[in-house]
C-alpha positions as CSV (number, residue, x, y, z in Angstrom):
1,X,-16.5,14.7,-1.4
2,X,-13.7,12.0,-0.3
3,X,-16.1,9.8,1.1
4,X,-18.4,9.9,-1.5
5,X,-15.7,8.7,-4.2
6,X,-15.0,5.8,-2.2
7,X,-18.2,4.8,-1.2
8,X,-20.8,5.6,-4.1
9,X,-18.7,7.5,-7.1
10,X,-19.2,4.5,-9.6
11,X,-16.5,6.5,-11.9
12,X,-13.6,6.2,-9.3
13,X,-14.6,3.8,-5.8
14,X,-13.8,0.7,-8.5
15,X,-9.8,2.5,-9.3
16,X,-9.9,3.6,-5.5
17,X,-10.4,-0.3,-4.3
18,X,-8.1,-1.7,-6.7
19,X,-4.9,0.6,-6.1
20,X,-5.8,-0.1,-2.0
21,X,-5.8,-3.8,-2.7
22,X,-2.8,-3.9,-4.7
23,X,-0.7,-1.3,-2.1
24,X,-2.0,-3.8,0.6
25,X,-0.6,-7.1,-1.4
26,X,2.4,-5.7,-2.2
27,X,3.4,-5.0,1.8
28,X,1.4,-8.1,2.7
29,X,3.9,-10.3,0.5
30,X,7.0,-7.8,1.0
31,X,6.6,-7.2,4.8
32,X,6.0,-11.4,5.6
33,X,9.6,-11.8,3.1
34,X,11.4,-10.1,5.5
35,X,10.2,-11.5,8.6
36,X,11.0,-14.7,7.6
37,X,14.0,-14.0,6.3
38,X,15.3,-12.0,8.9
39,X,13.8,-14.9,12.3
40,X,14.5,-17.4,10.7
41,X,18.5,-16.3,9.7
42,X,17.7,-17.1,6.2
43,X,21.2,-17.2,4.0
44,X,21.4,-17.5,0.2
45,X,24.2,-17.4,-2.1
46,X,26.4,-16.8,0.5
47,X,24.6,-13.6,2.0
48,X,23.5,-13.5,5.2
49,X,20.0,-12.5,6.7
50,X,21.0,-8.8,7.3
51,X,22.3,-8.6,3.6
52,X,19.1,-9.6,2.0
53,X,16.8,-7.7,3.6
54,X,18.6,-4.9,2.6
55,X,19.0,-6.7,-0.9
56,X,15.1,-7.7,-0.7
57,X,14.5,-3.5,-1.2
58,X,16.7,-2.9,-3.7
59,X,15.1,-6.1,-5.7
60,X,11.7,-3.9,-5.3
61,X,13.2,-0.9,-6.7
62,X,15.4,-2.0,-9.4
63,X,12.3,-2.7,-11.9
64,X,11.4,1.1,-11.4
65,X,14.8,2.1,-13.0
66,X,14.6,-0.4,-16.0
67,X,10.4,-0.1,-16.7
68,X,9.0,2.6,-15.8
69,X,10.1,4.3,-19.4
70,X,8.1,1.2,-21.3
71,X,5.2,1.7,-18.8
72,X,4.6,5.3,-19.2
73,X,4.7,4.9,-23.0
74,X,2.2,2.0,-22.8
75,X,0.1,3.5,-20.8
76,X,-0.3,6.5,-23.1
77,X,-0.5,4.6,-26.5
78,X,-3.1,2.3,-24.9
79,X,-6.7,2.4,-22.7
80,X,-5.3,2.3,-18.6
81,X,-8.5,0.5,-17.9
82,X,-7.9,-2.6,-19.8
83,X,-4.3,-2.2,-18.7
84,X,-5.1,-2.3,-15.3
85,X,-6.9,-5.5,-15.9
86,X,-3.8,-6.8,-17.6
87,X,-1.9,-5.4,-14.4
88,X,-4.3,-7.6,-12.2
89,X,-4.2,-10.6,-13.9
90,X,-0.3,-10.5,-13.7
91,X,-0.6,-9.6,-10.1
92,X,-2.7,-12.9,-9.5
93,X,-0.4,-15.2,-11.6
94,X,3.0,-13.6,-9.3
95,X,1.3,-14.3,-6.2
96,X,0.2,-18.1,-6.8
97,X,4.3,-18.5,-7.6
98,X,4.7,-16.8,-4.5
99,X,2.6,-19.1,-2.8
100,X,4.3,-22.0,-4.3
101,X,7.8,-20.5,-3.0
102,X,6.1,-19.5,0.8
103,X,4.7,-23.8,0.9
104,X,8.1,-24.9,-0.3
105,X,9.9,-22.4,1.6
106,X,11.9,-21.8,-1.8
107,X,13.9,-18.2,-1.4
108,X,15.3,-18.4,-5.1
109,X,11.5,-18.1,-6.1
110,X,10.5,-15.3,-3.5
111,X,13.4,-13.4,-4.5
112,X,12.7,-13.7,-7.9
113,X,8.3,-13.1,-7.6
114,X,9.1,-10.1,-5.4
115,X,11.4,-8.8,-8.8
116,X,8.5,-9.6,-10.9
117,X,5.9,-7.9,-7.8
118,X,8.4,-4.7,-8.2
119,X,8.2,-4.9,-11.8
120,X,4.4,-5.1,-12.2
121,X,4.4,-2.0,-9.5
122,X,5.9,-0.3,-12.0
123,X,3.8,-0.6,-15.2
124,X,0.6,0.2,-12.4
125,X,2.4,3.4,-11.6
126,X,1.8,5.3,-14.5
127,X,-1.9,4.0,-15.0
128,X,-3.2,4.6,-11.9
129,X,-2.2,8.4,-11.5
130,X,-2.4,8.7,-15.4
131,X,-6.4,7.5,-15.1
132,X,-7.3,10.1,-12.5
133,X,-7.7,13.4,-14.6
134,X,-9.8,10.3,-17.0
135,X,-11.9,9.4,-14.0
136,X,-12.9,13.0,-12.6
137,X,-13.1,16.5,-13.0
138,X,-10.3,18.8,-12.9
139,X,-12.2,20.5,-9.4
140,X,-12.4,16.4,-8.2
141,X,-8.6,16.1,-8.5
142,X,-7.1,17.5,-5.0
143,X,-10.1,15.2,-3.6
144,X,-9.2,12.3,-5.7
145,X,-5.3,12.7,-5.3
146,X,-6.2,12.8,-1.3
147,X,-8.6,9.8,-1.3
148,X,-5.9,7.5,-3.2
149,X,-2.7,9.2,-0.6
150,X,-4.5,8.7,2.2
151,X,-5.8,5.0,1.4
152,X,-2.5,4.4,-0.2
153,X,-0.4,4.8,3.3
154,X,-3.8,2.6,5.0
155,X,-3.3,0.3,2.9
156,X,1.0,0.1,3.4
157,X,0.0,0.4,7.4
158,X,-2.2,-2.7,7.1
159,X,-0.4,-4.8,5.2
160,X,2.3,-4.2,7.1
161,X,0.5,-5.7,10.4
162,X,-1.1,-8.4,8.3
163,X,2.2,-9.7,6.7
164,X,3.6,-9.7,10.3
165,X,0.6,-10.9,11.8
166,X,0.3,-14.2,8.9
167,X,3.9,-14.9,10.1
168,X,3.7,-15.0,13.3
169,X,0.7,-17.3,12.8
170,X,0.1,-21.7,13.0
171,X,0.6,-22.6,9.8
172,X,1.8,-19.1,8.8
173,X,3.1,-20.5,5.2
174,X,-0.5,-21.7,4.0
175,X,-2.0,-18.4,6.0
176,X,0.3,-16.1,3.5
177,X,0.2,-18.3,0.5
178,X,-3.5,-18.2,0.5
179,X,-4.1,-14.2,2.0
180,X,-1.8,-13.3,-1.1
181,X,-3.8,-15.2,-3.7
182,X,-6.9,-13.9,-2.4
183,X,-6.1,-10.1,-2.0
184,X,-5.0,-10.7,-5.8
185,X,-8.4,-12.1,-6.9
186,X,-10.3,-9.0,-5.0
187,X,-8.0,-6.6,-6.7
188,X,-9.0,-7.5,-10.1
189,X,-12.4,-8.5,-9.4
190,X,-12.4,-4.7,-9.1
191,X,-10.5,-3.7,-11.4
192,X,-13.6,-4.9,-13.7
193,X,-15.9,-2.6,-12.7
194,X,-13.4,0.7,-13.6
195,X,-15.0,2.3,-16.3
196,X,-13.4,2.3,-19.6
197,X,-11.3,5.1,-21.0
198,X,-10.0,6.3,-24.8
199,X,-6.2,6.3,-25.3
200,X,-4.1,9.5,-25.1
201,X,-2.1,8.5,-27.8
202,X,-2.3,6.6,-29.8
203,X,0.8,6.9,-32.0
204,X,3.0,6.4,-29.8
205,X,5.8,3.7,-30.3
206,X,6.8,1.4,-27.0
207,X,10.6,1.2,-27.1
208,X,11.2,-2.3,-25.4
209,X,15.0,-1.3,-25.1
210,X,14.3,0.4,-21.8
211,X,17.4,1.5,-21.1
212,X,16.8,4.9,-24.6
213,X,13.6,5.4,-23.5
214,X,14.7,6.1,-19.6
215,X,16.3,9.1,-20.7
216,X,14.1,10.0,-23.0
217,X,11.7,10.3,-20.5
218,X,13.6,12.1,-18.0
219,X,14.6,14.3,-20.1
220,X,10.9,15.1,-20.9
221,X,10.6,15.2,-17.4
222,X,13.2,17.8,-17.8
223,X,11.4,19.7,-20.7
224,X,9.5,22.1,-18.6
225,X,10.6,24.1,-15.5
226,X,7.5,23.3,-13.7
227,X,7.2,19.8,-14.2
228,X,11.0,19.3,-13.4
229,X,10.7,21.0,-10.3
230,X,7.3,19.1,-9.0
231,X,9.1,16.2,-10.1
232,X,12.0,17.2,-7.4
233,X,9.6,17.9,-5.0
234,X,7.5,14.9,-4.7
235,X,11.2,12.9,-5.5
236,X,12.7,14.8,-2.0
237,X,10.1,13.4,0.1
238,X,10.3,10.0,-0.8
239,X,14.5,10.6,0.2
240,X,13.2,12.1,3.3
241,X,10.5,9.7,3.6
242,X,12.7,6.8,3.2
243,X,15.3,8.1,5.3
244,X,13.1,8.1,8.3
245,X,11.4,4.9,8.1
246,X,15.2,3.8,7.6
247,X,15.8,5.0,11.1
248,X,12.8,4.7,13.0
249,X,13.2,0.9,13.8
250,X,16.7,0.9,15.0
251,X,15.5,4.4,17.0
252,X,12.6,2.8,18.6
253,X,15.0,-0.1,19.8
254,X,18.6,1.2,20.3
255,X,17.7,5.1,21.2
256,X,14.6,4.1,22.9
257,X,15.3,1.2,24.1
258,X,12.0,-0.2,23.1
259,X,10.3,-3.3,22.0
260,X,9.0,-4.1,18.6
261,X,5.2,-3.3,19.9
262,X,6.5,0.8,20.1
263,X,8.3,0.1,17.1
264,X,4.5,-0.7,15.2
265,X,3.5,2.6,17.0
266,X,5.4,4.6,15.8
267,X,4.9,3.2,12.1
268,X,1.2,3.5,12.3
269,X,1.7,6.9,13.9
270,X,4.1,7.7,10.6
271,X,1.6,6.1,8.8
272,X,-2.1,7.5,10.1
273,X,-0.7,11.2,10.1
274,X,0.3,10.8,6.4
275,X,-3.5,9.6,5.9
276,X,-4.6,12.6,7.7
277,X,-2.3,14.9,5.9
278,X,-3.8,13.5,3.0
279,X,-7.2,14.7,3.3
280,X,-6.0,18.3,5.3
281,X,-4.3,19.3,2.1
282,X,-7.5,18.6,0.3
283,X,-10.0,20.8,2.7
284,X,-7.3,23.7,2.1
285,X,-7.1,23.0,-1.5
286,X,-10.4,24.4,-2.4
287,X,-10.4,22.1,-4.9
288,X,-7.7,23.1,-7.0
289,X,-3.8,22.5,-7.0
290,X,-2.4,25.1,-4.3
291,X,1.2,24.8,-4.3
292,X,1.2,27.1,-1.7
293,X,0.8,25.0,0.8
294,X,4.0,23.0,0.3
295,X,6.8,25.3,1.7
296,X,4.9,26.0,4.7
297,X,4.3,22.0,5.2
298,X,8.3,21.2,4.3
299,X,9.1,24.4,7.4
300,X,6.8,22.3,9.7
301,X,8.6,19.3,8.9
302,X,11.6,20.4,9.4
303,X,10.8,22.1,12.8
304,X,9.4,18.9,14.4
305,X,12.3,16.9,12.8
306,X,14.3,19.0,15.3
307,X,12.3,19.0,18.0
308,X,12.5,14.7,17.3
309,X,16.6,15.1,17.4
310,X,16.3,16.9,20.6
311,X,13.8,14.6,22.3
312,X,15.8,11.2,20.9
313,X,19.4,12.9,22.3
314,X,17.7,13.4,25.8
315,X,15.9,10.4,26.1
316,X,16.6,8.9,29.4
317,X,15.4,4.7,29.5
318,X,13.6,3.6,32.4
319,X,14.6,0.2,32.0
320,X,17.8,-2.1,31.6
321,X,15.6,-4.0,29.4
322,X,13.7,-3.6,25.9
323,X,10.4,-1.5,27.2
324,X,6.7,-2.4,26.3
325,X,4.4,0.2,25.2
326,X,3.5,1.1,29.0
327,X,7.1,1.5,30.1
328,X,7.3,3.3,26.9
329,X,5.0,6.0,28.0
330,X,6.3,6.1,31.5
331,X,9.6,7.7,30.0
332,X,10.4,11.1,29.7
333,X,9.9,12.3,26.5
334,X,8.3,9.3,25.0
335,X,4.7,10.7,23.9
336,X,6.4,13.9,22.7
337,X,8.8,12.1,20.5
338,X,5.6,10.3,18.9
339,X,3.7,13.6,18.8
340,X,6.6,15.0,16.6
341,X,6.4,12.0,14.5
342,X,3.0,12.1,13.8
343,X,3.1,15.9,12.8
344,X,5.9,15.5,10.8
345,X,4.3,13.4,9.1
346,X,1.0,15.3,8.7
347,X,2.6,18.1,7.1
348,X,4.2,15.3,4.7
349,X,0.9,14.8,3.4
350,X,0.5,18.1,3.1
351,X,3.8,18.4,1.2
352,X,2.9,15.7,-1.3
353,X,-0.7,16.2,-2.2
354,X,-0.7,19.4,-4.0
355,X,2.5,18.1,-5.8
356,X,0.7,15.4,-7.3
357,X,-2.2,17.3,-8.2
358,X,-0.6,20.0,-9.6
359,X,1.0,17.5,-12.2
360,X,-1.7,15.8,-13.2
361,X,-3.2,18.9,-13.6
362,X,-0.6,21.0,-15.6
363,X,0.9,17.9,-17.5
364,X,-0.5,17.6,-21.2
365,X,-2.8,15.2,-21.0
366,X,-1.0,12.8,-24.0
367,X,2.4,12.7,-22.2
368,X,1.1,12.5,-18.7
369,X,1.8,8.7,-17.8
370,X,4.9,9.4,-19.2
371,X,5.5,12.1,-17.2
372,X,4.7,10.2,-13.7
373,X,6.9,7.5,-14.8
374,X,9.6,9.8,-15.4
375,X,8.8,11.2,-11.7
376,X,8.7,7.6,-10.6
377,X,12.0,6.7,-12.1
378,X,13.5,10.1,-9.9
379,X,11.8,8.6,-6.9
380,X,13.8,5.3,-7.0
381,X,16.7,7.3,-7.6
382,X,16.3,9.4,-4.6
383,X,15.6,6.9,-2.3
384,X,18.6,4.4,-3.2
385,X,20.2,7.8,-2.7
386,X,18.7,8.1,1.0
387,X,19.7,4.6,1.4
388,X,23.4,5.6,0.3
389,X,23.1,8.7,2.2
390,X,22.3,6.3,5.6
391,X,25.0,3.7,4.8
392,X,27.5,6.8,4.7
393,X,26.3,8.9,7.8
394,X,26.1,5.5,10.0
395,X,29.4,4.5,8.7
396,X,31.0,7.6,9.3
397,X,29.6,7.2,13.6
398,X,26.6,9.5,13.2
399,X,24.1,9.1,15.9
400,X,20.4,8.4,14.9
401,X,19.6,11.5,16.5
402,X,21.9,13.7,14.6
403,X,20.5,11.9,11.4
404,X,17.6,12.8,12.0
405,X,18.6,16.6,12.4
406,X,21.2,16.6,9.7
407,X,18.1,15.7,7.3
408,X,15.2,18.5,9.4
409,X,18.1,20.9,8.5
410,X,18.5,20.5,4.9
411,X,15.0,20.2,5.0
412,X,14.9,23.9,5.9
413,X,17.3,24.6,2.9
414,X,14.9,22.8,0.3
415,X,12.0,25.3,2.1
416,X,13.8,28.6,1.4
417,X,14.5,27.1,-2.0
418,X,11.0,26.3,-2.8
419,X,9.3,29.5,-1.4
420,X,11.8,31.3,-3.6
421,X,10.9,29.8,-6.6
422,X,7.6,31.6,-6.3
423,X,6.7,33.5,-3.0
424,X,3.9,35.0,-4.4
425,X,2.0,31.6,-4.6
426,X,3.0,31.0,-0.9
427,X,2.0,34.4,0.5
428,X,-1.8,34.0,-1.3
429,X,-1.7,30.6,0.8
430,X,-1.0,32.6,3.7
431,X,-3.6,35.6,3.0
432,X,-6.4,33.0,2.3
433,X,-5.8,31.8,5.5
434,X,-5.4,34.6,7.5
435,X,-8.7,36.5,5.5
436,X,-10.4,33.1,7.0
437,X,-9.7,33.6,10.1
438,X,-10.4,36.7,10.8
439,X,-13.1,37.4,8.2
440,X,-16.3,35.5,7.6
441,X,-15.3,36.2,4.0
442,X,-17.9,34.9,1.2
443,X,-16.5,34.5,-2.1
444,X,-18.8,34.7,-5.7
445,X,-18.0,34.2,-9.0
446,X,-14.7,32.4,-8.5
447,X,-14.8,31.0,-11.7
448,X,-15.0,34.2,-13.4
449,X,-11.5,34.0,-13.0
450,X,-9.6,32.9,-16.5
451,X,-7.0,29.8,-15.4
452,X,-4.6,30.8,-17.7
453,X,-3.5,34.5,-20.1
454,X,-3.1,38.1,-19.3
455,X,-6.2,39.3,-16.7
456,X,-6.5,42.3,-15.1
457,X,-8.6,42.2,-12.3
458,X,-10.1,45.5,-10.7
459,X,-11.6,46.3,-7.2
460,X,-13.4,49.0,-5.7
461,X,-10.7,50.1,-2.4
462,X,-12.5,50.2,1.4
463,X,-9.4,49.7,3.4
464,X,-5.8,48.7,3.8
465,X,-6.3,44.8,3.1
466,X,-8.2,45.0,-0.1
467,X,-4.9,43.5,-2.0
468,X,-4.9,40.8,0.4
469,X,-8.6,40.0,0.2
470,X,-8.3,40.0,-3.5
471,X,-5.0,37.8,-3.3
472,X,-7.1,35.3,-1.4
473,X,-10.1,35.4,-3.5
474,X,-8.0,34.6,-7.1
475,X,-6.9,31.1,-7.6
476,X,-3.9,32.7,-9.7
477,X,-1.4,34.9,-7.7
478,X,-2.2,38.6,-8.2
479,X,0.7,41.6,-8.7
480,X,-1.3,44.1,-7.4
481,X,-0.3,47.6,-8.2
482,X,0.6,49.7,-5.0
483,X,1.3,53.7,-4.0
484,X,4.9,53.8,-3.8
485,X,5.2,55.6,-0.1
486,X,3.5,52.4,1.3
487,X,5.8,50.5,-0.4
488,X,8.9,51.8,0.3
489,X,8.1,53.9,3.6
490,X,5.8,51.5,5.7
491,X,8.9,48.8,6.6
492,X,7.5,45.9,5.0
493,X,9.1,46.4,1.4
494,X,10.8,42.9,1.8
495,X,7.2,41.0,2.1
496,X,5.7,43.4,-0.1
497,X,8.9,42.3,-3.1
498,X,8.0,38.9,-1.8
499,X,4.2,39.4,-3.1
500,X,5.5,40.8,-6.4
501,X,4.0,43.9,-5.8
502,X,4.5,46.9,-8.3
503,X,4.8,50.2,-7.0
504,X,3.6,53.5,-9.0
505,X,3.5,57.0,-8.4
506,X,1.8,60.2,-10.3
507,X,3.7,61.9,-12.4
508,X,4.3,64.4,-10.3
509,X,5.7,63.1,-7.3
510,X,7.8,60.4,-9.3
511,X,7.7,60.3,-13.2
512,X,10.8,57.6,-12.7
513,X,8.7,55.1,-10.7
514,X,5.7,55.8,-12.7
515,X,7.6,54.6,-16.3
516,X,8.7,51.9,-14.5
517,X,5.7,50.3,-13.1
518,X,4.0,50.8,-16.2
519,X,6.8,48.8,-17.6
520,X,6.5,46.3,-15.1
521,X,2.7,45.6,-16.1
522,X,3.3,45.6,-19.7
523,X,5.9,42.7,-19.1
524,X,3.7,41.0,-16.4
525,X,0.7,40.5,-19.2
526,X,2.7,39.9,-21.6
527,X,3.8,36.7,-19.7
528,X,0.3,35.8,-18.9
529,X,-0.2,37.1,-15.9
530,X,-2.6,38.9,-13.1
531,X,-1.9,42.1,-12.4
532,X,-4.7,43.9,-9.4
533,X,-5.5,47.5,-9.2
534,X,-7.8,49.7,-7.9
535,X,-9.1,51.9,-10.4
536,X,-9.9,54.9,-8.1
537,X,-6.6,55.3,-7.1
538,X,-6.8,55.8,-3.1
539,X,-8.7,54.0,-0.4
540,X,-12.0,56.0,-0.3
541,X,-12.6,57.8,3.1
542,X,-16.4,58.2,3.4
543,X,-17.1,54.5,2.1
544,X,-18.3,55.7,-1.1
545,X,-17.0,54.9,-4.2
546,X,-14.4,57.4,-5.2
547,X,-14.3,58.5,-9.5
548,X,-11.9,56.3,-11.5
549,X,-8.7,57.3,-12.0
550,X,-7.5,57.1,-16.4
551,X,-4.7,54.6,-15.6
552,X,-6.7,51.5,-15.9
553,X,-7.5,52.8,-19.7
554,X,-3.5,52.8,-20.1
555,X,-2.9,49.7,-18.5
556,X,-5.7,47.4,-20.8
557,X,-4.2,48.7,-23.6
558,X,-1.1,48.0,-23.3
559,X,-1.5,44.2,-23.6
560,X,-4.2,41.7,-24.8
561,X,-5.8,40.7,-21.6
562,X,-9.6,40.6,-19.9
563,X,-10.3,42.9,-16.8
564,X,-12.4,41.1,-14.1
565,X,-14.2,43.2,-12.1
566,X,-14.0,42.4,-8.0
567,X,-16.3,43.8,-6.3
568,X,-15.5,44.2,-1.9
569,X,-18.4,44.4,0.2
570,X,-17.9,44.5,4.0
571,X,-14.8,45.7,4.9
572,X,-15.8,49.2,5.1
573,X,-16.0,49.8,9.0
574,X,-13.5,47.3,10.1
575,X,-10.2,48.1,11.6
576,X,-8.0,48.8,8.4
577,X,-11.0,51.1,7.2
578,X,-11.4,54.9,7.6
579,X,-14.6,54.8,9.1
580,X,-15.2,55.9,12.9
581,X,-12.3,56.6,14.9
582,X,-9.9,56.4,11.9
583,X,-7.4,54.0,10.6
584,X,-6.4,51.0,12.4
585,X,-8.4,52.1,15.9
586,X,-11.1,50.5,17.6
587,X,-10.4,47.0,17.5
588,X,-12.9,44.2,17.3
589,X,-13.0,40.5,18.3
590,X,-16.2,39.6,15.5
591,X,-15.3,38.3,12.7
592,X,-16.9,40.6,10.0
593,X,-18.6,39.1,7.3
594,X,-16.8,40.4,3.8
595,X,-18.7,39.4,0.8
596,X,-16.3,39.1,-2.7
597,X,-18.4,39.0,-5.8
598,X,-16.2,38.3,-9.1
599,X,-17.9,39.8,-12.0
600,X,-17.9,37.9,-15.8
601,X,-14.5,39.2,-17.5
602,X,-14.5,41.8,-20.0
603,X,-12.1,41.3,-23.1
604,X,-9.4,44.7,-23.5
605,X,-11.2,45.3,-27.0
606,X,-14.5,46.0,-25.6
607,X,-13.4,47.7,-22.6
608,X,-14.8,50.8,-21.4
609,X,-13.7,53.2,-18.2
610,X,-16.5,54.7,-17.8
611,X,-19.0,51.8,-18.0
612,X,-16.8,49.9,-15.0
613,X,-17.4,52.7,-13.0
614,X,-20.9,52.5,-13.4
615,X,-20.8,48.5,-12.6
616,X,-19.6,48.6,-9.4
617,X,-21.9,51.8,-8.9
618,X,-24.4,49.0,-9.5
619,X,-23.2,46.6,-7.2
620,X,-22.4,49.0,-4.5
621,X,-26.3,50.4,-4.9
622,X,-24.6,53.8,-5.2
C-alpha cells in the first residue's frame, strides 16, 4: 500500500511530493547556513561562529512558539489545499531573498529568511498532518502516516548531503541560491495537483494576537487525557531525538576520534533506520492505530542507548589522528556502536508512528489542526528543553557517553510510565504477535467488531489460549472473564492484572468473587468497553461444544451493549488443548493453522441464549 500512495494514489502522491520537497529545502537552505557560517568563522553582532549556529536553531524554532496557535486555527477555518498553495508560494518568494543574501553573502538577510523559513514551517505543520484523514481512509492512515515519516527523515538525510555537498562546491553561492529556488518551484508545482478539500470549520475566528491563542490551544491540547498524553509522547521523542543528534557529531569526532565522513554515517544510519521504522510500524499496524507498539519500541531504545554508552566508554582509537571510515571500521567496537544507532533509531519510528496516527485518528475532526499545532508548539518546547538539558549536563563535566545513558535510562522510566497507562493495549500487541508466530492464525470478520461502546464478545473454549487468540483477533483490548483458581493459583496473577482480566467463581465455591466480577463487568460496559467470555463456562474436553452456561443472559443485561460472536476453529488438538495425551504434552514444531471468524454483532435487546448456542453449533457443523 506505501508504494502505491506515492507512486500512483492521485489523492495523496501530489501531498506526499510536496511535504518531501519542502522537508528537503528547508535542510538544503538550513544545513548550507551552517556550513558557511561555521568554515568560514562568520561573526555578527558581536557573536561568534559557535554562537550562531547554535542561535541559527533557535531562530528555526522560535516561529513554532509564536505561530503555530494562528496556523492551527487557519488551517481549520479554511481549505488546507489552497493553503498549502499559499504555503508554497511563500516558500518560493523566502528562498529567492535567500538567494539574494547567499550571492551577496549578506548574513543579516539569511538570518532573517531562515526566521521567515521557520515561520512558514510552522503554518505547513498543521496542514499537512491536518489533510491526511481528508486525503484517505481511516484504514489508509498508519500507511499514510508511515509513507510521509519515512520520506520526511529521506528527505532531512538528503538535504542534509545536498546543502553540504552545494557548499563545498565552485561557485557554491550560485549552486545554493539556484538549488533553493528551484526545489521551491517543484514544491508548489505539486502542491497543484493536491486535490481540493472542504473546511472543518468554518466559524472559527483566527486570533492574530498569538501569544492568547497559544494557550488556548494547549490547553485544548490539554482537554482530553488521551490527546494530552500522545501529545507527550510524540513531544519526548523529539527531546530524545534532539538530544542525540545534539551529541552524535561531537561523539563521532571527540569519543571516536573520527572524521566528518563517519560523522555523515552515522546521520544517515540515524536517519535510514528512522525510514525503516517508519514503514515496520505500518506492516504491524494492520492498518489501524496500535499504541501497543510504543512501550515496547521506547524499552528497545532504551536498551541499545545503553549498549551505545557502553561501546562509546570503551572505545579504544587506532589512531593519533582524526580516522576515515576504513580506520573507523578497523576499531574495536566501531560497527557495533553504529548497529546500536541504527536500531535505536528503528524502534524510534516505531515509537512515533502509531502516535501520530492515533491522533489523527481520535482527534475530532474540526479541532484537529489545532490539535497538531498544539503538539507542535510542545515539541519546540521539549527540544529547547533537550538543548537546555545538554548545555547543563556538558557544563556540569558529563561525558558524552554518560549522556547518552543518563537519557536510555530515563528512557526506561517514560516506558514503565507508558505501559502503565494502559497494559492491556500493550499485552494484545504482544499476544498478536506471539499468536503469529506460532499459529498460522486466519482472522474473518474483523470489522464485525464495533470501534467504539459497550461489546461483549463471545467464543466457543478449545484450549488454554482462547483469551489470548481472542485478544489478538479484536482491534479493542478485551477484559476477558476468567475462573478464579487460574487466576489466582497458576502464578501469573501479576500479568493476568496486567491484561485486566476479571475473575469469577460459582456461587458455590465463592459467592464473594462472583458479586464482584459481576460488578466489575457492569462498570466495564458501562465505560464502553469489551468485556470476553466464554459462554460454556469450561474448556470443553472432547472438542465438542459444551451447553451454555446462564451467565452470559446476566451479563447482556446488565448494560446496553452488542455481543459478537467469535468463533475458534483450530486450536483443538494443539498443545494447550485436551485432546490426545492431555494438557500441555506432546509438543509440536508446525505451526497450526487457527481460523477466527467474527460473526455480525447482535444488539443486548434482541439477544437470545439459546439461539447463540445454536450459531456456533452452526459454525462448528455440530
Amino acid at each position: 500500500m506505501s508504494y502505491k500512495l506515492i507512486t500512483s494514489d492521485k489523492r495523496f502522491f501530489p501531498l506526499f511530493w510536496t511535504m518531501f520537497l519542502g522537508a528537503l529545502n528547508d535542510n538544503f537552505f538550513k544545513n548550507a547556513l551552517v556550513i558557511i557560517i561555521a568554515y568560514k568563522s562568520v561573526s555578527l553582532m558581536g557573536l561568534n561562529s559557535h554562537a550562531l549556529v547554535a542561535m541559527a536553531g533557535g531562530i528555526f524554532i522560535l516561529p513554532f512558539f509564536l505561530f503555530s496557535a494562528t496556523a492551527g486555527q487557519l488551517s481549520d477555518k479554511l481549505s488546507k489545499s489552497t493553503l498549502v498553495k499559499y504555503t508554497k508560494v511563500t516558500e518560493f518568494i523566502i528562498m529567492l531573498v535567500a538567494g539574494l543574501g547567499f550571492l551577496t553573502d549578506n548574513f543579516y538577510i539569511l538570518m532573517v529568511t531562515l526566521f521567515l523559513m521557520g515561520t512558514q514551517s510552522s503554518f505547513f505543520g498543521p496542514l499537512k498532518y491536518g489533510i491526511i484523514p481528508q486525503l484517505l481512509n481511516r484504514d489508509e492512515l498508519v500507511a499514510g502516516n508511515a509513507v510521509v515519516g519515512g520520506g520526511t527523515f529521506l528527505a532531512i538525510l538528503l538535504g542534509t548531503i545536498v546543502g553540504g555537498v552545494a557548499v563545498s562546491s565552485n561557485s557554491s553561492s550560485i549552486v545554493i541560491a539556484v538549488g533553493i529556488v528551484i526545489v521551491s518551484i517543484l514544491g508548489f508545482i505539486s502542491s497543484l495537483f493536491i486535490k481540493k478539500v472542504e473546511p472543518v470549520d468554518p466559524s472559527v475566528k483566527p486570533d492574530f494576537t498569538f501569544f492568547k491563542p497559544t494557550l488556548d490551544i494547549i490547553k485544548i491540547t490539554m482537554r482530553d487525557k488521551k490527546i494530552f498524553h500522545t501529545c507527550m509522547g510524540i513531544s519526548w521523542f523529539w527531546f530524545l531525538g534532539a538530544a542525540i543528534l545534539s551529541i552524535l557529531p561531537n561523539l563521532c569526532k571527540d569519543v571516536f576520534n573520527s572524521s566528518e565522513s563517519v560523522g555523515t554515517l552515522f546521520l544517515a544510519s540515524f536517519t535510514i533506520g528512522m525510514g525503516i521504522g517508519s514503514f515496520v510500524a505500518e506492516k504491524l499496524s494492520q492498518r489501524r492505530p496500535e499504541m501497543g507498539m510504543v512501550p515496547i519500541a521506547a524499552l528497545g531504545m532504551s536498551i541499545f542507548l545503553l549498549d551505545l554508552a557502553y561501546t562509546s566508554m570503551n572505545f579504544s582509537s587506532t589512531s593519533s589522528e582524526l580516522m576515515g571510515l576504513s580506520e573507523f571500521f578497523a576499531s574495536e567496537n566501531s560497527l557495533r556502536s553504529l548497529i546500536d544507532l541504527f536500531i535505536v533509531s528503528i524502534f524510534g519510528g516505531m515509537f512515533i508512528i502509531p502516535q501520530f496516527t492515533f491522533l489523527q485518528d481520535y482527534a475530532p475532526r474540526n479541532i484537529l489542526s489545532r490539535i497538531i499545532a498544539g503538539n507542535n508548539i510542545w515539541n519546540a518546547i521539549f527540544m529547547v528543553s533537550a538543548a537546555v538539558a545538554i548545555m547543563v549536563l556538558s557544563g556540569a563535566g558529563v561525558s558524552l557517553p554518560w549522556m547518552i545513558a543518563i537519557l536510555a535510562t530515563i528512557n526506561i522510566g517514560y516506558f514503565f510510565y507508558i505501559y502503565f497507562q494502559n497494559s492491556a493495549v500493550t499485552l494484545r500487541f504482544i499476544f498478536w504477535g506471539l499468536s503469529k508466530i506460532f499459529y498460522n492464525v486466519e482472522i474473518e470478520g474483523r470489522e464485525n467488531i464495533p470501534d467504539k461502546g459497550a461489546v461483549v464478545i463471545a467464543s466457543n473454549h478449545v484450549s488454554f489460549v482462547d483469551w489470548i487468540m481472542v485478544m489478538a483477533a479484536s482491534p479493542r483490548p478485551v477484559r476477558f472473564v476468567i475462573d478464579h483458581i487460574y487466576y489466582y493459583k497458576t502464578g501469573f496473577t501479576f500479568w493476568l492484572k496486567q491484561a485486566h482480566l476479571i475473575p469469577i467463581a460459582t456461587k458455590k465455591d465463592n459467592p464473594e468473587i462472583l458479586g464482584k466480577a459481576f460488578e466489575n463487568i457492569s462498570e466495564a460496559l458501562s465505560k464502553e468497553e469489551v468485556i470476553g467470555i466464554f459462554p460454556e463456562g469450561w474448556i470443553t474436553r472432547d472438542g465438542r461444544l459444551r451447553k451454555f452456561q446462564p451467565g452470559i443472559k446476566k451479563i447482556v443485561s446488565m448494560q446496553p451493549t452488542v455481543v459478537v460472536p467469535m468463533v475458534i476453529d483450530g486450536l483443538w488438538g494443539s498443545f494447550f488443548s485436551f485432546e490426545g495425551k492431555g494438557v500441555m504434552k506432546g509438543f509440536k514444531v508446525k505451526r497450526r493453522k487457527v481460523k477466527l471468524k467474527i460473526l455480525p454483532p447482535v444488539c443486548s435487546t434482541e439477544f437470545d441464549f439459546k439461539e447463540l448456542e445454536q450459531i456456533f453449533r452452526k459454525e462448528l457443523k455440530q
